[in-house]
N, C-alpha and C positions, 0 to 999 in steps of 0.2 A: 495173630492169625488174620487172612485176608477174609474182607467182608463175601465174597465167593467159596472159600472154605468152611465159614459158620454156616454159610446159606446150605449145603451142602452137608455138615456136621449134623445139622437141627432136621432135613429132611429123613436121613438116615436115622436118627433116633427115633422120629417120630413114626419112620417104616417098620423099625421093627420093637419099639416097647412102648404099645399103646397106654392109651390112661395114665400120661404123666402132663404135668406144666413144665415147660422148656420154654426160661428166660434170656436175655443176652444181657450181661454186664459187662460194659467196655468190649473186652476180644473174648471171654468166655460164654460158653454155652453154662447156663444156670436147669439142674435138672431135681424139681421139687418131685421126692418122694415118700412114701407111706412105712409104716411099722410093717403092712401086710405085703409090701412087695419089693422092697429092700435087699435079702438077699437074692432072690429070682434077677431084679433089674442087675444088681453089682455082678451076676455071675453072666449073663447077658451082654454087659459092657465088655469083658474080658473076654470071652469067648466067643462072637458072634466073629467074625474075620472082617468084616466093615467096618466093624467099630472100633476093633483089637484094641479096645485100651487092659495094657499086661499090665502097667507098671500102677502103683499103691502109693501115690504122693504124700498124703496127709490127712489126719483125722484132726480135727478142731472144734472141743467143743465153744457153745458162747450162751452166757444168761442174760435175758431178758425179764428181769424180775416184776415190769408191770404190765406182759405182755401176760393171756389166759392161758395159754402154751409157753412156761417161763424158758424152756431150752432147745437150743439148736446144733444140730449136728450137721460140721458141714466135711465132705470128703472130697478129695484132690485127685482125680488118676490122669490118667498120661498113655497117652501112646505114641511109641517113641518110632515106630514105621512110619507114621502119619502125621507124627508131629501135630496132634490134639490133644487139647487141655480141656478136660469137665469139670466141675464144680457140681455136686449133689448135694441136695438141703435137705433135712428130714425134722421136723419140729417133734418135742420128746416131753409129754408131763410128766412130774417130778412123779418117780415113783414107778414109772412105766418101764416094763422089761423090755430092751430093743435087741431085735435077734442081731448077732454075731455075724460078723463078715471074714474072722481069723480064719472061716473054711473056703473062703473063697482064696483071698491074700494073706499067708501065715503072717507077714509082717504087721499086720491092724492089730496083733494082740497085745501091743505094748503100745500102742495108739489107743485102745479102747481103755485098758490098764491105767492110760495117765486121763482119759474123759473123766471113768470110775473117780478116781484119786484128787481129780480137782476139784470137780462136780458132782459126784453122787448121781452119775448118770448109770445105770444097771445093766451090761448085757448078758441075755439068755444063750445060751450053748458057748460061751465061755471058755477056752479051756483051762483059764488058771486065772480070775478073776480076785484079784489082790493089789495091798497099796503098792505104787512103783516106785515115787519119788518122798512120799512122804512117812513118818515112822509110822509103825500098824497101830499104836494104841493113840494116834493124832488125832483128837477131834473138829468136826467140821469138815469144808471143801475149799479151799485157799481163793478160788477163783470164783467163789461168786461171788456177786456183787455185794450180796448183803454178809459177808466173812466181814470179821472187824480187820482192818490195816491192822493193827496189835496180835492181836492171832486172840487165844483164850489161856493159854499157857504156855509159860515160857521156862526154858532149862539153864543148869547154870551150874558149875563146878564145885561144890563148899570144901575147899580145904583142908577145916579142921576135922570134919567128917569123911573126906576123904571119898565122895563120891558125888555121883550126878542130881541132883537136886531140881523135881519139878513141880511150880509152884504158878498160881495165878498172874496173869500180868500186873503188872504197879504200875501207873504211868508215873509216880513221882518215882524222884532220885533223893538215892539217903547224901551221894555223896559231891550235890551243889542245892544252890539255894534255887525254889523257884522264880520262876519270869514274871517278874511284877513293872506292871506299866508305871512312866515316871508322872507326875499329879504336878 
Protein backbone atom coordinates (compact mmCIF):
# COMPACT_ATOMS: atom_id res chain seq x y z
CA UNK A 1 0.00 0.00 0.00
CA UNK A 2 1.25 3.53 -1.00
CA UNK A 3 2.51 5.67 1.71
CA UNK A 4 -0.53 8.21 0.47
CA UNK A 5 -3.17 5.50 0.95
CA UNK A 6 -2.04 4.71 4.71
CA UNK A 7 -1.84 8.43 5.19
CA UNK A 8 -5.47 8.38 4.04
CA UNK A 9 -6.30 4.81 5.73
CA UNK A 10 -5.14 6.18 9.42
CA UNK A 11 -7.07 9.67 8.86
CA UNK A 12 -10.30 7.62 8.11
CA UNK A 13 -9.92 5.47 11.02
CA UNK A 14 -9.03 7.99 13.23
CA UNK A 15 -12.40 10.20 11.74
CA UNK A 16 -14.56 7.79 12.71
CA UNK A 17 -13.37 5.36 15.74
CA UNK A 18 -12.05 7.53 18.24
CA UNK A 19 -9.98 6.33 21.26
CA UNK A 20 -7.82 3.84 19.56
CA UNK A 21 -3.76 3.76 18.89
CA UNK A 22 -3.16 3.53 15.19
CA UNK A 23 0.34 2.26 14.39
CA UNK A 24 2.29 1.64 10.98
CA UNK A 25 4.27 -1.49 10.55
CA UNK A 26 5.98 -1.62 7.18
CA UNK A 27 2.65 -1.07 4.76
CA UNK A 28 0.15 -1.98 7.48
CA UNK A 29 -2.02 0.11 9.54
CA UNK A 30 -1.52 -1.40 13.34
CA UNK A 31 -4.94 -0.82 15.26
CA UNK A 32 -4.46 -1.38 19.30
CA UNK A 33 -7.85 -2.38 20.81
CA UNK A 34 -9.68 -2.93 24.13
CA UNK A 35 -11.85 -6.00 25.72
CA UNK A 36 -14.56 -2.85 25.97
CA UNK A 37 -14.77 -1.95 22.36
CA UNK A 38 -13.73 -4.71 20.21
CA UNK A 39 -16.92 -5.80 18.90
CA UNK A 40 -18.38 -1.96 18.34
CA UNK A 41 -14.80 -1.13 16.50
CA UNK A 42 -14.79 -4.88 14.33
CA UNK A 43 -18.42 -4.06 13.35
CA UNK A 44 -17.50 -0.45 12.54
CA UNK A 45 -14.62 -1.60 10.17
CA UNK A 46 -17.08 -3.72 8.24
CA UNK A 47 -19.83 -1.65 7.93
CA UNK A 48 -18.94 2.00 7.82
CA UNK A 49 -18.73 2.34 3.69
CA UNK A 50 -15.10 4.18 3.93
CA UNK A 51 -13.61 1.70 5.72
CA UNK A 52 -15.58 -1.32 4.06
CA UNK A 53 -13.35 -3.72 5.34
CA UNK A 54 -16.05 -7.26 4.47
CA UNK A 55 -13.60 -9.63 4.34
CA UNK A 56 -12.18 -11.71 7.95
CA UNK A 57 -8.42 -12.68 7.09
CA UNK A 58 -7.23 -14.19 10.27
CA UNK A 59 -7.22 -14.66 13.85
CA UNK A 60 -3.68 -15.29 15.55
CA UNK A 61 -3.15 -15.88 18.81
CA UNK A 62 0.58 -15.28 20.46
CA UNK A 63 2.11 -15.76 24.26
CA UNK A 64 4.32 -13.63 25.74
CA UNK A 65 4.96 -15.37 28.82
CA UNK A 66 7.22 -12.63 30.64
CA UNK A 67 5.08 -9.87 29.41
CA UNK A 68 2.13 -8.74 32.68
CA UNK A 69 -0.51 -9.06 29.72
CA UNK A 70 1.08 -12.73 28.84
CA UNK A 71 -1.37 -12.89 25.38
CA UNK A 72 -2.18 -11.25 22.13
CA UNK A 73 -4.70 -11.31 19.78
CA UNK A 74 -4.05 -10.17 16.51
CA UNK A 75 -6.86 -10.01 13.57
CA UNK A 76 -6.31 -9.57 9.82
CA UNK A 77 -9.32 -8.00 7.61
CA UNK A 78 -9.15 -6.81 4.22
CA UNK A 79 -11.16 -4.87 2.08
CA UNK A 80 -11.08 -6.00 -1.20
CA UNK A 81 -12.93 -2.57 -2.95
CA UNK A 82 -10.14 -0.70 -1.45
CA UNK A 83 -7.57 -2.88 -1.43
CA UNK A 84 -6.67 -2.31 2.46
CA UNK A 85 -5.05 -4.45 4.82
CA UNK A 86 -5.52 -3.76 8.97
CA UNK A 87 -4.04 -5.50 11.52
CA UNK A 88 -5.96 -5.28 15.17
CA UNK A 89 -3.99 -5.93 18.46
CA UNK A 90 -5.87 -6.64 21.54
CA UNK A 91 -3.76 -7.72 24.58
CA UNK A 92 -5.81 -10.74 26.72
CA UNK A 93 -4.88 -11.82 30.69
CA UNK A 94 -5.00 -15.31 31.16
CA UNK A 95 -8.26 -16.05 32.23
CA UNK A 96 -10.03 -13.12 30.77
CA UNK A 97 -13.36 -13.52 28.81
CA UNK A 98 -12.84 -11.64 25.37
CA UNK A 99 -16.27 -10.86 23.65
CA UNK A 100 -16.85 -12.85 20.43
CA UNK A 101 -16.66 -11.33 16.91
CA UNK A 102 -18.38 -14.80 15.19
CA UNK A 103 -21.44 -12.11 15.14
CA UNK A 104 -19.92 -9.97 13.34
CA UNK A 105 -17.78 -12.48 10.67
CA UNK A 106 -19.46 -16.09 11.15
CA UNK A 107 -16.16 -17.39 9.83
CA UNK A 108 -13.94 -16.10 13.42
CA UNK A 109 -15.75 -19.07 15.04
CA UNK A 110 -13.32 -21.61 14.02
CA UNK A 111 -10.59 -18.90 14.35
CA UNK A 112 -11.52 -18.22 17.95
CA UNK A 113 -12.03 -22.35 18.31
CA UNK A 114 -8.23 -22.89 17.29
CA UNK A 115 -7.05 -19.36 19.94
CA UNK A 116 -9.29 -21.62 22.62
CA UNK A 117 -7.60 -24.91 21.69
CA UNK A 118 -4.04 -23.57 21.45
CA UNK A 119 -4.11 -21.07 24.05
CA UNK A 120 -6.66 -21.16 26.65
CA UNK A 121 -7.79 -18.09 25.37
CA UNK A 122 -11.78 -17.76 26.32
CA UNK A 123 -14.41 -16.20 24.22
CA UNK A 124 -17.73 -14.71 25.70
CA UNK A 125 -20.99 -15.28 23.36
CA UNK A 126 -19.40 -18.06 21.73
CA UNK A 127 -21.50 -19.94 19.72
CA UNK A 128 -19.88 -23.46 20.17
CA UNK A 129 -16.71 -22.85 22.12
CA UNK A 130 -14.91 -26.32 21.86
CA UNK A 131 -11.45 -28.07 21.09
CA UNK A 132 -10.94 -27.93 16.93
CA UNK A 133 -7.74 -29.60 16.31
CA UNK A 134 -6.94 -31.18 19.25
CA UNK A 135 -8.66 -34.36 21.26
CA UNK A 136 -11.37 -33.03 23.98
CA UNK A 137 -9.78 -34.99 26.98
CA UNK A 138 -5.94 -33.17 25.78
CA UNK A 139 -4.41 -31.63 28.42
CA UNK A 140 -2.77 -28.27 28.21
CA UNK A 141 -2.48 -25.49 25.21
CA UNK A 142 0.15 -26.89 22.54
CA UNK A 143 1.27 -23.20 21.67
CA UNK A 144 2.35 -21.75 24.63
CA UNK A 145 5.54 -21.19 25.21
CA UNK A 146 5.64 -22.75 28.44
CA UNK A 147 3.70 -26.36 26.85
CA UNK A 148 6.68 -29.02 27.11
CA UNK A 149 7.99 -29.81 23.27
CA UNK A 150 7.06 -33.57 24.61
CA UNK A 151 3.46 -32.81 25.27
CA UNK A 152 2.29 -34.56 28.84
CA UNK A 153 0.87 -37.71 27.34
CA UNK A 154 1.41 -39.73 24.74
CA UNK A 155 -0.93 -42.55 22.75
CA UNK A 156 0.27 -45.65 21.32
CA UNK A 157 -1.39 -48.94 20.04
CA UNK A 158 -0.70 -52.22 22.39
CA UNK A 159 -1.29 -55.11 20.31
CA UNK A 160 -1.81 -57.64 22.74
CA UNK A 161 -4.52 -55.70 24.36
CA UNK A 162 -5.74 -54.82 21.48
CA UNK A 163 -6.44 -51.18 21.94
CA UNK A 164 -5.24 -47.49 22.26
CA UNK A 165 -3.03 -46.99 25.22
CA UNK A 166 -2.48 -43.53 26.90
CA UNK A 167 0.21 -43.16 29.10
CA UNK A 168 2.85 -40.40 30.36
CA UNK A 169 5.70 -39.39 28.14
CA UNK A 170 9.17 -41.42 28.59
CA UNK A 171 11.93 -39.69 27.18
CA UNK A 172 14.05 -42.98 27.20
CA UNK A 173 13.58 -45.73 24.55
CA UNK A 174 13.22 -49.36 25.69
CA UNK A 175 14.27 -50.35 22.25
CA UNK A 176 18.13 -48.52 21.68
CA UNK A 177 20.78 -47.79 24.18
CA UNK A 178 21.10 -44.22 25.33
CA UNK A 179 23.58 -41.29 24.08
CA UNK A 180 26.47 -41.52 25.95
CA UNK A 181 29.35 -39.04 25.17
CA UNK A 182 32.81 -40.73 24.21
CA UNK A 183 35.63 -40.03 27.38
Amino acid sequence: MTQDKLDRLEHEIGARLSGLTVERLADVLVVHVGLDNLVRTMTRLRDDIALDFKLFVDLAGVHYPDRKVPFELVYQLLSVHKNHRIRLKLPVDEGVLVPSVAGVWSCADWYEREAYDMFGILFSGHPDLRRILNDYDFHGYPLRKDFPVTGFVESRYDEKRGMLIKEPVRLEREDREPYRQSS
